[in-house]
C-alpha positions as CSV (number, residue, x, y, z in Angstrom):
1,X,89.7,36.7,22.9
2,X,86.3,34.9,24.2
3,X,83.6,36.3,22.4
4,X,80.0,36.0,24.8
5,X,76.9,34.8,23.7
6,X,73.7,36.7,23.2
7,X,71.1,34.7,24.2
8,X,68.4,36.9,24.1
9,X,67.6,36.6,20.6
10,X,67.6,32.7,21.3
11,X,65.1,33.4,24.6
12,X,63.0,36.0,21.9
13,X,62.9,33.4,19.3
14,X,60.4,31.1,22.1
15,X,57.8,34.0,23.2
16,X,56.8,33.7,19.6
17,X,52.9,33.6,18.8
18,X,51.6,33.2,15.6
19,X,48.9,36.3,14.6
20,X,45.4,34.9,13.8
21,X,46.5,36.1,10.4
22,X,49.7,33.7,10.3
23,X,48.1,30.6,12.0
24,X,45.6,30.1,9.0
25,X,47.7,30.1,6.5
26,X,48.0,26.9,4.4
27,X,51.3,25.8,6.5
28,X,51.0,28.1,9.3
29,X,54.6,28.6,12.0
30,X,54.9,25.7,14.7
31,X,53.2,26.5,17.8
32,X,55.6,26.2,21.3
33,X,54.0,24.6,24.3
34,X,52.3,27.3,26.6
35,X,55.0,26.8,29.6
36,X,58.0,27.4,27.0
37,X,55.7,30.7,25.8
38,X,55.1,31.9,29.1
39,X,59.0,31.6,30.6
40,X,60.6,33.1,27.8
41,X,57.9,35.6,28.1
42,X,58.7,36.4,31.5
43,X,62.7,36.5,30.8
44,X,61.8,39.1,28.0
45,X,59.5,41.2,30.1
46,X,62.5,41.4,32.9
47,X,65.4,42.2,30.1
48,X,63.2,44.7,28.4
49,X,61.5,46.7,31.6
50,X,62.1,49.9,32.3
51,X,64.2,51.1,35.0
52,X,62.1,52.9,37.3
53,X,64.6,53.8,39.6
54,X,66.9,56.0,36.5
55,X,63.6,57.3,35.7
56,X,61.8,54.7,33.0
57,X,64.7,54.2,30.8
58,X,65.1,51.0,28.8
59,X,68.1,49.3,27.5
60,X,69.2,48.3,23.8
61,X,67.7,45.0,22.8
62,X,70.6,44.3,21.8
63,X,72.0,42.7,24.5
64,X,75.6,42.9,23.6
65,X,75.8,46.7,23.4
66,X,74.6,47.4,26.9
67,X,73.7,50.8,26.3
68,X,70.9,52.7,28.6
69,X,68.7,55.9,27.2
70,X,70.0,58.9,28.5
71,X,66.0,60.1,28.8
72,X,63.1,57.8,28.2
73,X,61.9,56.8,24.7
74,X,65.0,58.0,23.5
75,X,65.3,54.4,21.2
76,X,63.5,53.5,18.4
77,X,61.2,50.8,18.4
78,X,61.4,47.6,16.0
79,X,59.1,49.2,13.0
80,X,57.6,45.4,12.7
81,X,56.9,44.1,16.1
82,X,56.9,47.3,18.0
83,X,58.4,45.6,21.2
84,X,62.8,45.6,20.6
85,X,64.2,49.1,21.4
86,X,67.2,50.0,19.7
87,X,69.7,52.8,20.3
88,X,70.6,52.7,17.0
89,X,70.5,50.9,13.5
90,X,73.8,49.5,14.1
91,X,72.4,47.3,17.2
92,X,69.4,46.3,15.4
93,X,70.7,45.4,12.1
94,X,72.7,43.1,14.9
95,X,69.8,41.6,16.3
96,X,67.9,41.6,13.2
97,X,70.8,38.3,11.9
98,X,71.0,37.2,15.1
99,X,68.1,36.4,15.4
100,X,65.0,39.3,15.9
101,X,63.9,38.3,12.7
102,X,63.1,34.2,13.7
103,X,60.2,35.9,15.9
104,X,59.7,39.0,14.9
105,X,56.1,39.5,13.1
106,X,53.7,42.7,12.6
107,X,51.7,43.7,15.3
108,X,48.0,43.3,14.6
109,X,46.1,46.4,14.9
């Protein structure tokens, strides 16, 4: 049985920027060039949109499950980051190892 590989949380993991908060500390994360920051942004934007056309809803960030809100802003948000939608905590404690959390940081207010 081939098992496929979810390489959203590996596209996620490059949209990452450091909060002003995070890029003074002492050994703040690596910064990616801007091109690498602005393609993976644009890969995330399209897996994440809503479907206009089904009437706004989103699909799990979890790319494996597949699943689509039966009405939108039926899934939770990422509690951190605000940006992953989960339809469940099954999904996102699934993300979450395979990577959400490499990227994922609070959202500044």
């Amino acid at each position: 049985l081939t098992q496929s590989t979810n390489i959203f949380s590996l596209v996620e993991r490059f949209t990452f920027r450091p909060s002003p908060n995070e890029a003074a500390l002492p050994t703040p994360p690596p910064l990616l060039p801007p091109e690498i920051q602005y393609w993976a942004g644009v890969i995330m934007r399209n897996a994440c949109r809503k479907d206009e056309a089904r009437g706004g809803i989103r699909q799990c960030a979890n790319m494996l499950c597949g699943r689509w809100e039966s009405a939108p802003r039926e899934f939770a948000k990422c509690r951190r980051c605000r940006k992953a939608k989960y339809c469940g905590k099954e999904c996102q404690s699934r993300a979450w190892a395979e990577g959400h959390r490499f990227w994922c940081s609070a959202r500044e207010e």
